[in-house]
C-alpha positions in Angstrom: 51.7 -8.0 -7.7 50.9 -4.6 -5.8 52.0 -5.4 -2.3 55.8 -6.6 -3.1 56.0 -3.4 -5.4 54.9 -1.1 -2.5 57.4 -3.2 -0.3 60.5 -2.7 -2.4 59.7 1.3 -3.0 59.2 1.6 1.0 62.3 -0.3 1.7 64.0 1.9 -0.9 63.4 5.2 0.1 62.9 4.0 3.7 59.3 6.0 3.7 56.8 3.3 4.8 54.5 5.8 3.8 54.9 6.6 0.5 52.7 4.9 -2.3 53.6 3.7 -5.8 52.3 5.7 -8.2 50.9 3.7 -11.5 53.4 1.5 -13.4 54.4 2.0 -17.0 52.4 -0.6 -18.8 49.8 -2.2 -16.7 46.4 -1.2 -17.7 44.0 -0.5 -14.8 40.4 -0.9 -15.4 38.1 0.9 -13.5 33.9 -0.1 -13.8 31.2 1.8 -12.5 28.2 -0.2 -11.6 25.2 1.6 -13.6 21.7 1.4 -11.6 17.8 2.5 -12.7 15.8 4.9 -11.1 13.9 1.9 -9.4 17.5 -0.2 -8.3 18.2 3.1 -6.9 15.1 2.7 -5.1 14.8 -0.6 -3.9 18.3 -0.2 -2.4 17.3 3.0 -0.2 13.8 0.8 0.8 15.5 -1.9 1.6 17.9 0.5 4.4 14.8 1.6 5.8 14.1 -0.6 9.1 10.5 0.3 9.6 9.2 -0.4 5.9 11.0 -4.0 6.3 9.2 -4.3 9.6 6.5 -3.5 7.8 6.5 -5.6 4.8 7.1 -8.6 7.0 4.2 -7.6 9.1 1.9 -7.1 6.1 3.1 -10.4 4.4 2.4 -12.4 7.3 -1.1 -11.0 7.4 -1.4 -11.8 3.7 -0.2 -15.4 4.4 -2.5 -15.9 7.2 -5.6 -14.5 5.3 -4.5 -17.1 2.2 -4.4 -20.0 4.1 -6.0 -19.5 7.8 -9.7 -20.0 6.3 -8.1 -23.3 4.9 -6.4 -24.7 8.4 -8.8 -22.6 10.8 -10.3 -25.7 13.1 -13.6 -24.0 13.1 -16.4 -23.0 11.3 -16.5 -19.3 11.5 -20.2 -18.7 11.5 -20.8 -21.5 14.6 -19.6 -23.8 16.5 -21.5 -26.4 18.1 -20.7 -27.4 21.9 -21.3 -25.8 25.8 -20.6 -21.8 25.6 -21.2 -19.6 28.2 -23.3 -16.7 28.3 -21.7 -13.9 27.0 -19.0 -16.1 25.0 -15.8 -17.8 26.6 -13.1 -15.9 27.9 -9.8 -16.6 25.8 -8.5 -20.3 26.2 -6.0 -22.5 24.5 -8.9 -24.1 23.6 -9.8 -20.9 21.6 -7.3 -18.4 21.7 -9.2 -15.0 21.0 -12.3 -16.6 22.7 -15.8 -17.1 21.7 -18.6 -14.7 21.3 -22.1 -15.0 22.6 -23.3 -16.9 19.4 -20.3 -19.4 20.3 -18.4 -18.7 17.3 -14.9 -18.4 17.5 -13.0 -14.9 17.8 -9.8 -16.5 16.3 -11.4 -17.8 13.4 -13.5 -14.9 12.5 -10.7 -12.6 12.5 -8.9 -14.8 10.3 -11.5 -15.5 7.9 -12.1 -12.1 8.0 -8.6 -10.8 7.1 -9.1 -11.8 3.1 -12.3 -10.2 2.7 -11.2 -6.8 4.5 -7.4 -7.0 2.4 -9.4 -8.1 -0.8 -11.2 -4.8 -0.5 -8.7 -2.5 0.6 -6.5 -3.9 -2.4 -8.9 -3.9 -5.2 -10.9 -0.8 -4.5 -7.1 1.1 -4.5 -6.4 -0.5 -8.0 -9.9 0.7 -9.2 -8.9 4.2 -8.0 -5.4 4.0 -9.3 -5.8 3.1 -12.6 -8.8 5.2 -13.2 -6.7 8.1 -11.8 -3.6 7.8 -13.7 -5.5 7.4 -16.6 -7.8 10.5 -16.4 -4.5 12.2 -14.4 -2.2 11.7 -17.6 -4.8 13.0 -19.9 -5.1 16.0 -18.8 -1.6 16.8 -18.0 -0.9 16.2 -21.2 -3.2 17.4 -23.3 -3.7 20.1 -21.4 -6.5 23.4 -22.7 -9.9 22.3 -22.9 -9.6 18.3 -22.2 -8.0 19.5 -18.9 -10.6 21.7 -17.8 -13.1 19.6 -17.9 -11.6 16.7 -16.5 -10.0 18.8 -13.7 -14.1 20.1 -13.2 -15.4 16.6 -12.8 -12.6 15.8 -10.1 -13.8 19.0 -8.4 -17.4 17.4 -8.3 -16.6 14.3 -6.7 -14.7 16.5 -4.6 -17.9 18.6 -3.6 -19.6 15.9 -1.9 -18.3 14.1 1.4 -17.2 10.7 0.2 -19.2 9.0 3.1 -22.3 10.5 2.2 -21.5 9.0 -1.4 -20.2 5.6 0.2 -23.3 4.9 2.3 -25.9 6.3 -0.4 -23.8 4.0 -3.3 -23.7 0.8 -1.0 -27.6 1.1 -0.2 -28.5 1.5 -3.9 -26.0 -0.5 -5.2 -25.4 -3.8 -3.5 -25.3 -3.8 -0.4 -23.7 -6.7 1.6 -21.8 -7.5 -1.4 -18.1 -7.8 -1.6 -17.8 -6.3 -5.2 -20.6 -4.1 -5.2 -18.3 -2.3 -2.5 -15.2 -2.8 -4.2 -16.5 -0.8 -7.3 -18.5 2.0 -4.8 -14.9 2.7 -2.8 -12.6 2.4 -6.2 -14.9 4.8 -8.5 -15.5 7.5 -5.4 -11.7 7.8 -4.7 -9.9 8.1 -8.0 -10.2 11.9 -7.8 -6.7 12.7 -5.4 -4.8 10.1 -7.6 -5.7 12.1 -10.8 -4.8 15.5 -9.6 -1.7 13.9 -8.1 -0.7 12.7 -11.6 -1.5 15.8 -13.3 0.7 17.9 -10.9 3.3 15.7 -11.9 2.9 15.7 -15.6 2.6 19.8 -15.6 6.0 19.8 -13.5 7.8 17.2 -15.8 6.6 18.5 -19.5 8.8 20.8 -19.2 11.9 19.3 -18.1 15.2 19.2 -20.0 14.8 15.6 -21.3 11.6 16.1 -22.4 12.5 18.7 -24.4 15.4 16.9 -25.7 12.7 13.8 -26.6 10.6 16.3 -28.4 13.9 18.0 -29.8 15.0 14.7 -31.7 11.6 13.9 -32.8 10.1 11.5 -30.6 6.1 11.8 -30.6 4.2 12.9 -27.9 2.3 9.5 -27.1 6.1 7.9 -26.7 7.1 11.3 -24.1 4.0 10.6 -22.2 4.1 7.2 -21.4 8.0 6.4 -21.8 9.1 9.5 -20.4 6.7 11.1 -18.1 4.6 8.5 -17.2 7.1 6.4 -15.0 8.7 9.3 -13.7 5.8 10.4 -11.9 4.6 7.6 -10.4 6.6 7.7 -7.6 4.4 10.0 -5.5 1.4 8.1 -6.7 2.5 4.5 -5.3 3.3 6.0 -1.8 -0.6 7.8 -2.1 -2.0 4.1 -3.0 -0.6 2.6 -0.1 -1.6 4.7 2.3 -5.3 5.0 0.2 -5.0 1.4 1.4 -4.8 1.1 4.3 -7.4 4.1 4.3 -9.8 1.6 2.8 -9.1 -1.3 5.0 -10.8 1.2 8.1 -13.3 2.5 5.7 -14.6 -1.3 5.0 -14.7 -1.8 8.7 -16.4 1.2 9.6 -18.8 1.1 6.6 -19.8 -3.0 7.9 -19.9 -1.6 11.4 -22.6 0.5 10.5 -24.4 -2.2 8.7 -23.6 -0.3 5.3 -21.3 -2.9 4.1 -20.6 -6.9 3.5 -23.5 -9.1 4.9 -23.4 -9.3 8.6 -23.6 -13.0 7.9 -19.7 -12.7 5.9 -16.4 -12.8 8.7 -14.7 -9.6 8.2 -13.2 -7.2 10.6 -15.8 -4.4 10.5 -18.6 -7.1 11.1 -16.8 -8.7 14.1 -16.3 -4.8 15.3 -20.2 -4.4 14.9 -21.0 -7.5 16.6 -19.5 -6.7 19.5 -21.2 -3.7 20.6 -22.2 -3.0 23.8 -19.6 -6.3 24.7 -16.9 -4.1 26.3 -19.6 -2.6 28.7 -20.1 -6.1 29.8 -16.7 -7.0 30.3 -16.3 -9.3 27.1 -14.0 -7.2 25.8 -12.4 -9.7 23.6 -15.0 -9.1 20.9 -13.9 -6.3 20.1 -9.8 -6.3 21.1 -8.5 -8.8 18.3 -10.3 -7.8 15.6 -9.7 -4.0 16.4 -6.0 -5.3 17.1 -5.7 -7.0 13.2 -7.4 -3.6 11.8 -4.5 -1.4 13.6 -1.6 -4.2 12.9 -2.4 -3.8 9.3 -2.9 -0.3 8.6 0.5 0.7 10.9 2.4 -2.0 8.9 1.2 -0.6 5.4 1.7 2.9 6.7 5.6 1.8 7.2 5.6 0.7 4.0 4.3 4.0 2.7 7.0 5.9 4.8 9.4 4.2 3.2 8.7 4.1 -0.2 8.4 7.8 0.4 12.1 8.0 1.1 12.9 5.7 -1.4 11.2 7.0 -4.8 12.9 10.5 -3.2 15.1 11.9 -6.0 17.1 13.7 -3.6 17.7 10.8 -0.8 21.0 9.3 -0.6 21.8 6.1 -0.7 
């Protein structure tokens, strides 16, 4: 019914120009789409180009790590058959090549992808939890209770974490896959906690918590309904790039012998494995698996770029 109406008033006053205003008696409704904090931001990640690069990289790699030890065509600890000395240059009858042992590249580095993600995810989820939880606690209880959590931070603080790791995964386990989950998990949940307390000192005194306390609501509800999911924001973009931190500190840990059995497939083991192979021109050893380490920490570091900008208050949509 709008456009004949703006017809007949431009004929009329012979203004093409000039718009209607409202008509007498036809009701215009007007709705205004109402979106959460985290609509908000999953509509600024999903503008960000990188972190979609990125989440489809890392998804892939999942994928590949869920079922590539499932349709891999070899066994990743040996293969039996002619090798050369030295291992096989890449081939289409193995595609990353073979190493001196004949075992082959492709499959290690794929069997080797859900041992290295496993601990890169689960050692973050140790340290995340255990750090919001301590982290929340002393933001908002504050006095005393803060203190002394905030001291024992400082302590784990005051030793290098890789003297810790090493010392931990010698005492505790080593070459096992959990025993080094728990070591890199209860080492690094010191930066999450502080991060979380920052955040609770900054937002306990906000206007609607103050209107929460004002109308009576307790302070176990304001901490966990209020505050709580407000600040973990900052604290998701810290886990992924704690990570993807983990992911190299796995591989570095199992190159020095320090971590999983050098009888497991991971990345850090195919790494050590293949030292001194470079200087022998092999360098295949050491070029995929170094490759699926780099892949996968860049990807999840896009991802942590753009959940940064995304979980920004301030960013526009």
């Amino acid at each position: 019914m709008t456009l004949p109406i703006q017809s007949s008033v431009a004929a009329e006053t012979g203004n093409p120009s000039i718009e209607p205003g409202p008509q007498e008696g036809v009701d215009v409704e007007v709705s205004l789409e109402s979106l959460s904090q985290w609509q908000l931001a999953l509509r600024r990640f999903l503008r960000h180009r990188m972190a979609l690069v990125g989440l489809a990289v890392f998804s892939a790699i999942i994928l590949i790590a869920i079922i590539g030890p499932i349709v891999a065509p070899y066994n990743p600890l040996d293969i039996p058959g002619a090798r050369l000395e030295g291992g096989d240059p890449p081939s289409l009858q193995h595609l990353f090549g073979t190493d001196d042992a004949g075992r082959d590249v492709f499959t290690n580095v794929i069997n080797g992808a859900h041992i290295s993600l496993a601990v890169g995810l689960f050692s973050t989820l140790i340290a995340g939890i255990i750090g919001v939880i301590v982290g929340a606690i002393a933001g908002a209880a504050g006095g005393f209770t803060d203190n002394l959590l905030m001291r024992i931070v400082d302590v784990t603080f005051a030793v290098p974490l890789l003297f810790l790791i090493l010392v931990a995964a010698v005492f505790f386990g080593q070459g096992s896959m959990i025993a080094l989950i728990l070591v890199f998990g209860l080492l690094q949940w010191g930066l999450i906690a502080r991060l979380v307390r920052a955040q609770f000192l900054s937002l306990r005194e906000t206007d609607f918590v103050e209107a929460a306390r004002a109308v009576g609501v307790s302070n176990l509800r304001i901490t966990f309904r209020h505050i709580l999911p407000n600040a973990l924001g900052p604290v998701i973009v810290v886990l992924t790039l704690l990570m993807a931190s983990n992911i190299v500190l796995e591989a570095f840990v199992s190159f020095l012998n320090f971590g999983i059995a050098p009888t497991e497939a991971t990345w850090g083991n195919a790494l050590s494995n293949s030292q001194g192979a470079m200087e022998d021109g092999n360098w295949w050893w050491a070029f995929f698996p170094g490759m699926a380490i780099a892949l996968t920490v860049i990807s999840i570091n896009f991802i942590g770029d753009g959940l940064h900008d995304a979980l920004d208050p301030r960013a526009r949509l």
